[in-house]
mmCIF file of the N, C-alpha and C atoms, coordinates in Angstrom:
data_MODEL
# 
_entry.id   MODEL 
# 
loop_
_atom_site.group_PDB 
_atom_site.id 
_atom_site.type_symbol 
_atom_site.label_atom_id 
_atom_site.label_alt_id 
_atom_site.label_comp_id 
_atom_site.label_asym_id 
_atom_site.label_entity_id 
_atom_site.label_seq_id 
_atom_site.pdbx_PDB_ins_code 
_atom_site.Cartn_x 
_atom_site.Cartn_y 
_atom_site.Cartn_z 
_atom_site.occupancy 
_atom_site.B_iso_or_equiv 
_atom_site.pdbx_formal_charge 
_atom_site.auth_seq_id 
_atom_site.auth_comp_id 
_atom_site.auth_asym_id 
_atom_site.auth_atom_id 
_atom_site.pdbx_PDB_model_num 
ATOM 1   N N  . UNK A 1 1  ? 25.463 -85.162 -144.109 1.00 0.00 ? 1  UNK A N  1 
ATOM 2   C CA . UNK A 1 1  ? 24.468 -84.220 -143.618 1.00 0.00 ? 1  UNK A CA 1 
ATOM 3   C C  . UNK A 1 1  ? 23.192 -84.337 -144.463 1.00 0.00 ? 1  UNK A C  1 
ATOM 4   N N  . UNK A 1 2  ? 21.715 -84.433 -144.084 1.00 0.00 ? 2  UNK A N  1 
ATOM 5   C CA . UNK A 1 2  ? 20.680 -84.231 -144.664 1.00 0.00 ? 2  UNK A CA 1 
ATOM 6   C C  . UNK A 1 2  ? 20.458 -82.982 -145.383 1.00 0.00 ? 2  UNK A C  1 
ATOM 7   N N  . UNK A 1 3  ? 20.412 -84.066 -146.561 1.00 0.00 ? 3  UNK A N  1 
ATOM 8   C CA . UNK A 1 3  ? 19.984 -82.396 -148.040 1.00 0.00 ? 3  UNK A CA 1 
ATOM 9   C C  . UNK A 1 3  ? 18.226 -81.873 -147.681 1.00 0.00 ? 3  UNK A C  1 
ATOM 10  N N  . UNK A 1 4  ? 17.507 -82.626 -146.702 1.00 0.00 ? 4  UNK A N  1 
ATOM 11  C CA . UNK A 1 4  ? 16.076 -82.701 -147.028 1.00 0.00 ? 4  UNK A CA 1 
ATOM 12  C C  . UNK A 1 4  ? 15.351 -81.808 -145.832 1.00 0.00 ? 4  UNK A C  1 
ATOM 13  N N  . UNK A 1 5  ? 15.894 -80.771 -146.183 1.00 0.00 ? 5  UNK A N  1 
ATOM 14  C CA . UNK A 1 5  ? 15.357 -79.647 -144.889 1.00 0.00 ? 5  UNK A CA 1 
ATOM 15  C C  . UNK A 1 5  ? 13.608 -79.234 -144.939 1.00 0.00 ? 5  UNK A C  1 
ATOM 16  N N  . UNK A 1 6  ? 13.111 -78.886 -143.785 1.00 0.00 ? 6  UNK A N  1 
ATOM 17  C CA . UNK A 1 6  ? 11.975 -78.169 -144.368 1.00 0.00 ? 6  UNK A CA 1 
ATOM 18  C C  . UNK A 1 6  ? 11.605 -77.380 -145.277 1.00 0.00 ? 6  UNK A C  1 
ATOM 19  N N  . UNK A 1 7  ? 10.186 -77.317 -145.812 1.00 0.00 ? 7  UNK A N  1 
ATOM 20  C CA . UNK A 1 7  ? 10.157 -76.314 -146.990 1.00 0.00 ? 7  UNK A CA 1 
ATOM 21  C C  . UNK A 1 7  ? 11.301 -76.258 -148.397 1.00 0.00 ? 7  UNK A C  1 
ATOM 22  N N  . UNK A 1 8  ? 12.142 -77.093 -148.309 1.00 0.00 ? 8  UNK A N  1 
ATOM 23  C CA . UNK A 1 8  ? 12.906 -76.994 -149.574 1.00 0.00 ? 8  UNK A CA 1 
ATOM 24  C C  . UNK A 1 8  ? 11.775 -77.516 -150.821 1.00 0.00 ? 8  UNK A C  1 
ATOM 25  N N  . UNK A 1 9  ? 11.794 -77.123 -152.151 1.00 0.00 ? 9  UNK A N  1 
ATOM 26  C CA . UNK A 1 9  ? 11.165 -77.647 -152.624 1.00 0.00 ? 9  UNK A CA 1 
ATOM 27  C C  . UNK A 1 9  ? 12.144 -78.535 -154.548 1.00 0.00 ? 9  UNK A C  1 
ATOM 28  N N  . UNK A 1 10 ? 10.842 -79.386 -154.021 1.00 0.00 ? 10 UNK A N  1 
ATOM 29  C CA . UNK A 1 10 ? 11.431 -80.688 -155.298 1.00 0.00 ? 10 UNK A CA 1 
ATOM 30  C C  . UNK A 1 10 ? 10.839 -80.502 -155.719 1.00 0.00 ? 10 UNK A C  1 
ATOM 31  N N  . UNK A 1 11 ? 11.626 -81.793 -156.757 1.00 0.00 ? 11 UNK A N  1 
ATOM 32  C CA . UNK A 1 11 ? 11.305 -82.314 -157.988 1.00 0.00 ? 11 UNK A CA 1 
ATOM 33  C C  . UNK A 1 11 ? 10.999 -83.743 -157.529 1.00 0.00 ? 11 UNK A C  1 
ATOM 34  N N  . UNK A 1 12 ? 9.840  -84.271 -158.422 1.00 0.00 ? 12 UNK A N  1 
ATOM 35  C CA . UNK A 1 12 ? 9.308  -85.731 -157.978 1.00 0.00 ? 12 UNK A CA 1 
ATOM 36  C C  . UNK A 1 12 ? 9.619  -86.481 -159.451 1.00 0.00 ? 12 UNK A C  1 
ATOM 37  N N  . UNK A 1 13 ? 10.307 -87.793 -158.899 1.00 0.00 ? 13 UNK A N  1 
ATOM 38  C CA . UNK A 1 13 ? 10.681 -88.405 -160.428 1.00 0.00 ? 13 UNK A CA 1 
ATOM 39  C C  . UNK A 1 13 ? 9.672  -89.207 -161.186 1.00 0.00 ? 13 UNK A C  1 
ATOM 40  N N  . UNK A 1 14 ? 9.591  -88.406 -162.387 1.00 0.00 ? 14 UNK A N  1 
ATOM 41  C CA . UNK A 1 14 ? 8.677  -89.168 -163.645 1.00 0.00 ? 14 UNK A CA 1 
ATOM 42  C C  . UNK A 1 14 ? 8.113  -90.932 -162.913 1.00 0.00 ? 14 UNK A C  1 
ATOM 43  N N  . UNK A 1 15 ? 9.134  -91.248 -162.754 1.00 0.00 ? 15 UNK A N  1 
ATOM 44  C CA . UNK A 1 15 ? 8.817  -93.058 -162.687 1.00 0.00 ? 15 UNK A CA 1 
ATOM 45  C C  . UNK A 1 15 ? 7.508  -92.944 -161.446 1.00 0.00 ? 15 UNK A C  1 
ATOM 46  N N  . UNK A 1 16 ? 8.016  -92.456 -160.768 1.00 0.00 ? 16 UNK A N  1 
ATOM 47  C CA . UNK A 1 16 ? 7.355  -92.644 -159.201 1.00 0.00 ? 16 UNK A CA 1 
ATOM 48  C C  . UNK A 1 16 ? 5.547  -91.455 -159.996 1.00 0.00 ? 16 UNK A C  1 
ATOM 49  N N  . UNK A 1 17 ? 5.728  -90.646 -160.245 1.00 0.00 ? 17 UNK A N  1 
ATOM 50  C CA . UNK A 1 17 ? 4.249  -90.338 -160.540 1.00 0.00 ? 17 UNK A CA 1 
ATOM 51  C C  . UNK A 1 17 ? 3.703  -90.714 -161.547 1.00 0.00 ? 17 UNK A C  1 
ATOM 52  N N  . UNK A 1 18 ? 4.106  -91.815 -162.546 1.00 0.00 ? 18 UNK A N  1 
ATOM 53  C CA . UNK A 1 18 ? 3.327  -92.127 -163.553 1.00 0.00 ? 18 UNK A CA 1 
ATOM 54  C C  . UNK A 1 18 ? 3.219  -93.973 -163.161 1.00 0.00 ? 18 UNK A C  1 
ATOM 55  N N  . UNK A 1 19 ? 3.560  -94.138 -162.138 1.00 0.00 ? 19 UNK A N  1 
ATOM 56  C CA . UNK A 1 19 ? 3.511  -95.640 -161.163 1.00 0.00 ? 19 UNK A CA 1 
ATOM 57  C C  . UNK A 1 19 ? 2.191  -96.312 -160.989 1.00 0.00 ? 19 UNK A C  1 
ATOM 58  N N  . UNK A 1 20 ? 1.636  -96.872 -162.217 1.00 0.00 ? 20 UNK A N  1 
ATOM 59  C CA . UNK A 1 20 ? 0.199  -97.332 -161.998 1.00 0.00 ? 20 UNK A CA 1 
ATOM 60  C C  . UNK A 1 20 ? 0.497  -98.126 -160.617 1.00 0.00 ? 20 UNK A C  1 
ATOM 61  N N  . UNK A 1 21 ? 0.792  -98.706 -159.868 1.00 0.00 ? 21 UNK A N  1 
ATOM 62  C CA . UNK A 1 21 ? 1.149  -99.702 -158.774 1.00 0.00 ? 21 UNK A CA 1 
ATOM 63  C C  . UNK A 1 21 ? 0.621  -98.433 -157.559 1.00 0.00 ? 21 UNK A C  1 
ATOM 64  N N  . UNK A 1 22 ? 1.053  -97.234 -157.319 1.00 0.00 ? 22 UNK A N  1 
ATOM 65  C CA . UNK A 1 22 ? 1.231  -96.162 -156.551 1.00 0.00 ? 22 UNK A CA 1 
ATOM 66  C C  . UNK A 1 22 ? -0.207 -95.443 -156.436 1.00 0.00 ? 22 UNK A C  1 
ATOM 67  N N  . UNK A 1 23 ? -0.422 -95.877 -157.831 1.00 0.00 ? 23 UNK A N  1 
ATOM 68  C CA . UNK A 1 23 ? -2.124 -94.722 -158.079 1.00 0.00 ? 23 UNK A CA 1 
ATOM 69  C C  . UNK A 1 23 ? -2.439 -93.437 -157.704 1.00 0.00 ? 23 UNK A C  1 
ATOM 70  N N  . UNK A 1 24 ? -0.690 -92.890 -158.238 1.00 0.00 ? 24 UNK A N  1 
ATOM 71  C CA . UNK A 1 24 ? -0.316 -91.497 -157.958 1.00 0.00 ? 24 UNK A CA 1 
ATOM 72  C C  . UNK A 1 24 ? -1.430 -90.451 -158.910 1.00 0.00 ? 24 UNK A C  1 
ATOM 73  N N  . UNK A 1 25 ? -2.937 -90.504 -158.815 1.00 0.00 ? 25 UNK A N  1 
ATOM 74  C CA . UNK A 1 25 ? -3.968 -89.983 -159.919 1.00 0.00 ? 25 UNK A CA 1 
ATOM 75  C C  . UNK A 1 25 ? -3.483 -88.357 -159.490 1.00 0.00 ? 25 UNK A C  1 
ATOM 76  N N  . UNK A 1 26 ? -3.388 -87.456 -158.067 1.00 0.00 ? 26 UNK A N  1 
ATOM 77  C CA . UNK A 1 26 ? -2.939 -86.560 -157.725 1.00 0.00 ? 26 UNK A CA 1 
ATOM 78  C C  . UNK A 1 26 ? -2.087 -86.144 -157.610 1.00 0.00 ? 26 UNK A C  1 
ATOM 79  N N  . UNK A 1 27 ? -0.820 -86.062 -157.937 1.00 0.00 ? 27 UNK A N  1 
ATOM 80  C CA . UNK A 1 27 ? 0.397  -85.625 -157.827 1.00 0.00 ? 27 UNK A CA 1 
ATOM 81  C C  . UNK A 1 27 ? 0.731  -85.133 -158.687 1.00 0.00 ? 27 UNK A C  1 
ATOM 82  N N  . UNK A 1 28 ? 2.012  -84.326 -158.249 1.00 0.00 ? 28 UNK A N  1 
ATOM 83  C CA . UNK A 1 28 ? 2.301  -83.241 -158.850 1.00 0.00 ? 28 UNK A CA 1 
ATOM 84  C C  . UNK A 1 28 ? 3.661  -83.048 -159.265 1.00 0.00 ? 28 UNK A C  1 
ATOM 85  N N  . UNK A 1 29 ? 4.308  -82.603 -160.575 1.00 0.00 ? 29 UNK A N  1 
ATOM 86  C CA . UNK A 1 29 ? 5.682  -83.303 -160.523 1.00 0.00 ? 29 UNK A CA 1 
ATOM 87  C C  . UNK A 1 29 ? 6.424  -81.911 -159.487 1.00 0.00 ? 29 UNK A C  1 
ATOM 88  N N  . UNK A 1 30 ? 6.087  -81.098 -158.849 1.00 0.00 ? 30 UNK A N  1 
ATOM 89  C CA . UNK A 1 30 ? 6.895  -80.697 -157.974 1.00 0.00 ? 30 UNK A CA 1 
ATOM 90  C C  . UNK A 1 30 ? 6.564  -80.136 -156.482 1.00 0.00 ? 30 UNK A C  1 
ATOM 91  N N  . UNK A 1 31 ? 6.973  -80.534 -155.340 1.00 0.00 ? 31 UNK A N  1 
ATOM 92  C CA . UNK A 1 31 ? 6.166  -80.526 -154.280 1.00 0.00 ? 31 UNK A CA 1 
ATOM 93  C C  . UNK A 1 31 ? 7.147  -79.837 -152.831 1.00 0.00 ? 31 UNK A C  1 
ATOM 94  N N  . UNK A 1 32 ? 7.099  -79.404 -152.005 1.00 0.00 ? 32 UNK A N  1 
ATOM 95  C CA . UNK A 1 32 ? 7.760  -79.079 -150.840 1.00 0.00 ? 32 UNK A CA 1 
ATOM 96  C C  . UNK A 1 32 ? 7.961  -80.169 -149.748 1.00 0.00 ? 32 UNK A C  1 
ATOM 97  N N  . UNK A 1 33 ? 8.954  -79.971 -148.674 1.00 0.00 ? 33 UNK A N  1 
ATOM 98  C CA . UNK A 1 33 ? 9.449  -81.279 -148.137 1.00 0.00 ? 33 UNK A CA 1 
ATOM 99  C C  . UNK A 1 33 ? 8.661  -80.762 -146.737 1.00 0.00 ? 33 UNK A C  1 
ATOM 100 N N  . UNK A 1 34 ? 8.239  -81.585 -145.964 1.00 0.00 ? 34 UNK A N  1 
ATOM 101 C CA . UNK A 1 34 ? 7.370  -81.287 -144.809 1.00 0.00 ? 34 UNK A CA 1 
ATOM 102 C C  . UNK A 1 34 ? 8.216  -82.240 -143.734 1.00 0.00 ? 34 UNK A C  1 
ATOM 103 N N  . UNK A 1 35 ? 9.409  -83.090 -143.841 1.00 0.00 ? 35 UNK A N  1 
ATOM 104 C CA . UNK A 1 35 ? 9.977  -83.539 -143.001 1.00 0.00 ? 35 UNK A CA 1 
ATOM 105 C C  . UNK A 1 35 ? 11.507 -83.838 -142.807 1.00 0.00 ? 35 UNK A C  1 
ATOM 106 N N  . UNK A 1 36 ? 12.509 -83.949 -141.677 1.00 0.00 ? 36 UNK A N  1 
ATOM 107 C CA . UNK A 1 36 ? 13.505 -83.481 -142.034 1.00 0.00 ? 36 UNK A CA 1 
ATOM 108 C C  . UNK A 1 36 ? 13.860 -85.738 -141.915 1.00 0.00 ? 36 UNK A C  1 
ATOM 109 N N  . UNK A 1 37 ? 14.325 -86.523 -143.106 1.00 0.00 ? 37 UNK A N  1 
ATOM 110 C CA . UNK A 1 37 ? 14.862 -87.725 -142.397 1.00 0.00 ? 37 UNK A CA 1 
ATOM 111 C C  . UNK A 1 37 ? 16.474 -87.623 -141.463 1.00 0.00 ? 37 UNK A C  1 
ATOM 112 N N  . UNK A 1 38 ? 16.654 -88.315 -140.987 1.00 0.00 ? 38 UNK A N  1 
ATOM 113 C CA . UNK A 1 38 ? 17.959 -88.742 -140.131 1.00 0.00 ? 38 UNK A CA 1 
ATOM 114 C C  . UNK A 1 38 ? 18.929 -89.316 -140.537 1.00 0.00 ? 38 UNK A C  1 
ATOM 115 N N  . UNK A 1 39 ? 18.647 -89.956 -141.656 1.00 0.00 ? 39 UNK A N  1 
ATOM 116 C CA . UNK A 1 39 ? 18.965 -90.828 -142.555 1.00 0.00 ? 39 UNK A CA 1 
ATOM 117 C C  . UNK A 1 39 ? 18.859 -90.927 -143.768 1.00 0.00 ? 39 UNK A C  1 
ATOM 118 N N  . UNK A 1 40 ? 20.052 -91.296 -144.693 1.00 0.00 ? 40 UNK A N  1 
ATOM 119 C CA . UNK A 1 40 ? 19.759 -91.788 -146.110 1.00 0.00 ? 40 UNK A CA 1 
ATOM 120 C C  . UNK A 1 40 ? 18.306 -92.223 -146.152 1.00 0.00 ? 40 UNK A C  1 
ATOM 121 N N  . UNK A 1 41 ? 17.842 -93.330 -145.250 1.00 0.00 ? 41 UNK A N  1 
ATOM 122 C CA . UNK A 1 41 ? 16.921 -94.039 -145.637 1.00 0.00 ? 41 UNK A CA 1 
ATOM 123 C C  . UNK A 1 41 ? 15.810 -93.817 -145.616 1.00 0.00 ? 41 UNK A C  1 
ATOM 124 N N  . UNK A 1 42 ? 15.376 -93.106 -144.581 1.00 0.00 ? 42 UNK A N  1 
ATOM 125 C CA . UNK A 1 42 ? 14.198 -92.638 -143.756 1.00 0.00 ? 42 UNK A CA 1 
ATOM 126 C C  . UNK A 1 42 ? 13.435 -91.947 -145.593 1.00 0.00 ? 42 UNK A C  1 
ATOM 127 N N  . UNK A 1 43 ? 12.353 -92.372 -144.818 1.00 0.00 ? 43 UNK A N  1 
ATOM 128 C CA . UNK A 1 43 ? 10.841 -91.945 -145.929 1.00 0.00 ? 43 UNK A CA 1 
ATOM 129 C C  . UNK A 1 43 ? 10.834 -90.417 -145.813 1.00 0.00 ? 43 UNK A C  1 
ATOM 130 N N  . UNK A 1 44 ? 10.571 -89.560 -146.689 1.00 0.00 ? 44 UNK A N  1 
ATOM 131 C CA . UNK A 1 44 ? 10.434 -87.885 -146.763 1.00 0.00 ? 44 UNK A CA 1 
ATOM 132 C C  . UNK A 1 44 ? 8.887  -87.709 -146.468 1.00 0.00 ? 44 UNK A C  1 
ATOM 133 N N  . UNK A 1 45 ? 8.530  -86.777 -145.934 1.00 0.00 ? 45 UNK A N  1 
ATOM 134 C CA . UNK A 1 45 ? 7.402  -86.512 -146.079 1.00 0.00 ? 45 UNK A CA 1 
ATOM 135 C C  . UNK A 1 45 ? 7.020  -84.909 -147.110 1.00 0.00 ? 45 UNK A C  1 
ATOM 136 N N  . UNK A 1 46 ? 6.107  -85.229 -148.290 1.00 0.00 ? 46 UNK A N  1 
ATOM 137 C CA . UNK A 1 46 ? 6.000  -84.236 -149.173 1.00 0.00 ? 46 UNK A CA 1 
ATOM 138 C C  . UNK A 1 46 ? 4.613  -83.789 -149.421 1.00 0.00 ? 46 UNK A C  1 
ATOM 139 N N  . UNK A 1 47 ? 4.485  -82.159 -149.805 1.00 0.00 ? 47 UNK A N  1 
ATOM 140 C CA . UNK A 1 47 ? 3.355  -81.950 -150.062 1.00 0.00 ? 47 UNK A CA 1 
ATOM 141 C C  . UNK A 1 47 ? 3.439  -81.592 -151.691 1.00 0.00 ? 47 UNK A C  1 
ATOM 142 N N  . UNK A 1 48 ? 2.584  -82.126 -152.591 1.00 0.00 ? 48 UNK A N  1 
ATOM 143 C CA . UNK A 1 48 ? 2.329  -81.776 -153.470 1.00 0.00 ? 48 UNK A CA 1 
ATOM 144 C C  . UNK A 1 48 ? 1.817  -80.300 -153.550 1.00 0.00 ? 48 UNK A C  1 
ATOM 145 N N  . UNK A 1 49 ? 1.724  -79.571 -155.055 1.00 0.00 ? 49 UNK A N  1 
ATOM 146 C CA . UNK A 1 49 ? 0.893  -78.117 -155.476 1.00 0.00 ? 49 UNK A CA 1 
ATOM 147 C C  . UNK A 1 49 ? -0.199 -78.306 -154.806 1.00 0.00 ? 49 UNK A C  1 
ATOM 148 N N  . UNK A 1 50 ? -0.474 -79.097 -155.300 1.00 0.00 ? 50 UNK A N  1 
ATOM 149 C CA . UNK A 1 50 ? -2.815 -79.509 -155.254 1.00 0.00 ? 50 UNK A CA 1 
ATOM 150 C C  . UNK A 1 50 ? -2.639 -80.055 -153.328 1.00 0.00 ? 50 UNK A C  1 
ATOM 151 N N  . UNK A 1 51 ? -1.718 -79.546 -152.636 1.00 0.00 ? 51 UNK A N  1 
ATOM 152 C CA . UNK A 1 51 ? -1.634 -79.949 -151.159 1.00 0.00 ? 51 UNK A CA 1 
ATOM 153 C C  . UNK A 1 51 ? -1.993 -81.477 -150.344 1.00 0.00 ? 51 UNK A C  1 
ATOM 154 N N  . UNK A 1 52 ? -1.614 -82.305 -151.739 1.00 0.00 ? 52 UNK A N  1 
ATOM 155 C CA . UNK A 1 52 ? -2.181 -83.881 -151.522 1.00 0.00 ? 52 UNK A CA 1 
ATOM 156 C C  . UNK A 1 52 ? -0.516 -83.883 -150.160 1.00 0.00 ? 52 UNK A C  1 
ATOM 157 N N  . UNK A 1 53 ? -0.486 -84.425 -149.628 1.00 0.00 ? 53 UNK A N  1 
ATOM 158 C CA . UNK A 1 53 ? 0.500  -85.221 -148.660 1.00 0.00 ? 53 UNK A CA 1 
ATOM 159 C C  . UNK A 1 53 ? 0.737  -86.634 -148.593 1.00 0.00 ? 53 UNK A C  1 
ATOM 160 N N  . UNK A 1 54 ? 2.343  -86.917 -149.101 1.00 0.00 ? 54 UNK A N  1 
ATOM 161 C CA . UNK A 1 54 ? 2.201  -88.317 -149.197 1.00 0.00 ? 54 UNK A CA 1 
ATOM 162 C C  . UNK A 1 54 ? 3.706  -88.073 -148.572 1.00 0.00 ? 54 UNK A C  1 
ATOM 163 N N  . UNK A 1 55 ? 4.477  -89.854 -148.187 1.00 0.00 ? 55 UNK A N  1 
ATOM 164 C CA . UNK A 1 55 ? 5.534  -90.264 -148.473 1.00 0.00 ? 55 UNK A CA 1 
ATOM 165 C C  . UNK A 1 55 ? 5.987  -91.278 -148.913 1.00 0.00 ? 55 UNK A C  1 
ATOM 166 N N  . UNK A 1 56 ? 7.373  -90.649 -149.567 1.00 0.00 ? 56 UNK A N  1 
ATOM 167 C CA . UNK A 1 56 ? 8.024  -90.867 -150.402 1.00 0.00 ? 56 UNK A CA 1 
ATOM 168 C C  . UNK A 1 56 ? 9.841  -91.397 -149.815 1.00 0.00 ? 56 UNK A C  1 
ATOM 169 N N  . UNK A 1 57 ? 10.320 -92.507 -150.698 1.00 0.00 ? 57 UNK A N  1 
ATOM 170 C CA . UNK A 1 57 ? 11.410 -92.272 -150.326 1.00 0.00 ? 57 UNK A CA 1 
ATOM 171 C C  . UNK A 1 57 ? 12.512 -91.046 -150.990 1.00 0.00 ? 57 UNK A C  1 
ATOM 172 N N  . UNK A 1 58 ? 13.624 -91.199 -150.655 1.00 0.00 ? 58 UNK A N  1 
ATOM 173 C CA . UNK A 1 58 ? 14.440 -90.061 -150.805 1.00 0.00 ? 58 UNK A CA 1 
ATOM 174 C C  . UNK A 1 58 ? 15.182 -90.099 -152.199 1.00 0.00 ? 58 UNK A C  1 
ATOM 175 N N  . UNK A 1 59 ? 15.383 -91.183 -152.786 1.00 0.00 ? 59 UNK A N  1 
ATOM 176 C CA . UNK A 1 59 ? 16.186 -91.324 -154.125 1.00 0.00 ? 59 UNK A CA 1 
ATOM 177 C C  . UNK A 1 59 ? 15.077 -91.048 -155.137 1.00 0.00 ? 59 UNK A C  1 
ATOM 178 N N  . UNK A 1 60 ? 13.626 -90.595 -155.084 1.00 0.00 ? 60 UNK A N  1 
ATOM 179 C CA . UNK A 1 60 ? 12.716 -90.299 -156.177 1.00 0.00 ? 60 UNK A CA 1 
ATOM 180 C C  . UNK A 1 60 ? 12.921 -88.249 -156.297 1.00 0.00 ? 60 UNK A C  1 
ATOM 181 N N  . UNK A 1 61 ? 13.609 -87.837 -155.172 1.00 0.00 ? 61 UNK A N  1 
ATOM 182 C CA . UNK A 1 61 ? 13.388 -86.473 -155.220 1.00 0.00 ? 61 UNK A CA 1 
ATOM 183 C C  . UNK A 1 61 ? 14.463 -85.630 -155.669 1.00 0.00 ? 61 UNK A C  1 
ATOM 184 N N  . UNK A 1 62 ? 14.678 -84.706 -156.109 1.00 0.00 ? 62 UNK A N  1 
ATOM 185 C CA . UNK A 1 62 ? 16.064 -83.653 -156.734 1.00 0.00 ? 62 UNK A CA 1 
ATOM 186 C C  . UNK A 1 62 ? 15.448 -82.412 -156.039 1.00 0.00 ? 62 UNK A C  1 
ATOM 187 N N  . UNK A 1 63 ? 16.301 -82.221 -155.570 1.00 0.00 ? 63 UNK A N  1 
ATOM 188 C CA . UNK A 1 63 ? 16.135 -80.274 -154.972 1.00 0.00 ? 63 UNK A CA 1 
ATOM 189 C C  . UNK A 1 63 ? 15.880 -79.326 -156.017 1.00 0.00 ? 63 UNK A C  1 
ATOM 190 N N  . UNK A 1 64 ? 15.226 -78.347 -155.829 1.00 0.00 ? 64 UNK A N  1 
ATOM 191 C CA . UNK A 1 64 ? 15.195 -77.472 -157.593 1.00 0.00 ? 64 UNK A CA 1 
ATOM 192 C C  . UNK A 1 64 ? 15.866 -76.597 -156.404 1.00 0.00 ? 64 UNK A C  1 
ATOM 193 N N  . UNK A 1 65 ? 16.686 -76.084 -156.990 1.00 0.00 ? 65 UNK A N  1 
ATOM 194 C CA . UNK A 1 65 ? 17.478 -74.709 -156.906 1.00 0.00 ? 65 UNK A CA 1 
ATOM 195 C C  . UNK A 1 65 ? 17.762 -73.502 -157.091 1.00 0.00 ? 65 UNK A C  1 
# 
C-alpha cells in the first residue's frame, strides 16, 4: 500500500538537498507531499516551506510523524 498520501509531511534527505548536481539552492529539509504515486517507483511530487515545488523520488523522503 502507498505510504505517500496527500498532505503528509516529510523529511527530505541531507544527500538529495545538499546535491550540487540538483542545484537544490531552495529547498527545504522538510516539505508536504502534493501527490499520491501508484508505485514504489513513481516520482513524488513535493512542496517545500518556501512553497518551491519539485519532484522527487520516493527513497529520499521519511514521513515525520
Amino acid at each position: 500500500m502507498n505510504k505517500f498520501k496527500m498532505g503528509v509531511r516529510v523529511n527530505v534527505a541531507e544527500c538529495y538537498l545538499t546535491d550540487e548536481v540538483n542545484e537544490n539552492t531552495d529547498t527545504t529539509p522538510t516539505a508536504t507531499v502534493h501527490s499520491e504515486p501508484i508505485d514504489d517507483e513513481e516520482l513524488v511530487y513535493i512542496q517545500y516551506e518556501n512553497g518551491l515545488i519539485d519532484i522527487v523520488p520516493q527513497d529520499i523522503l521519511e514521513i515525520i510523524e
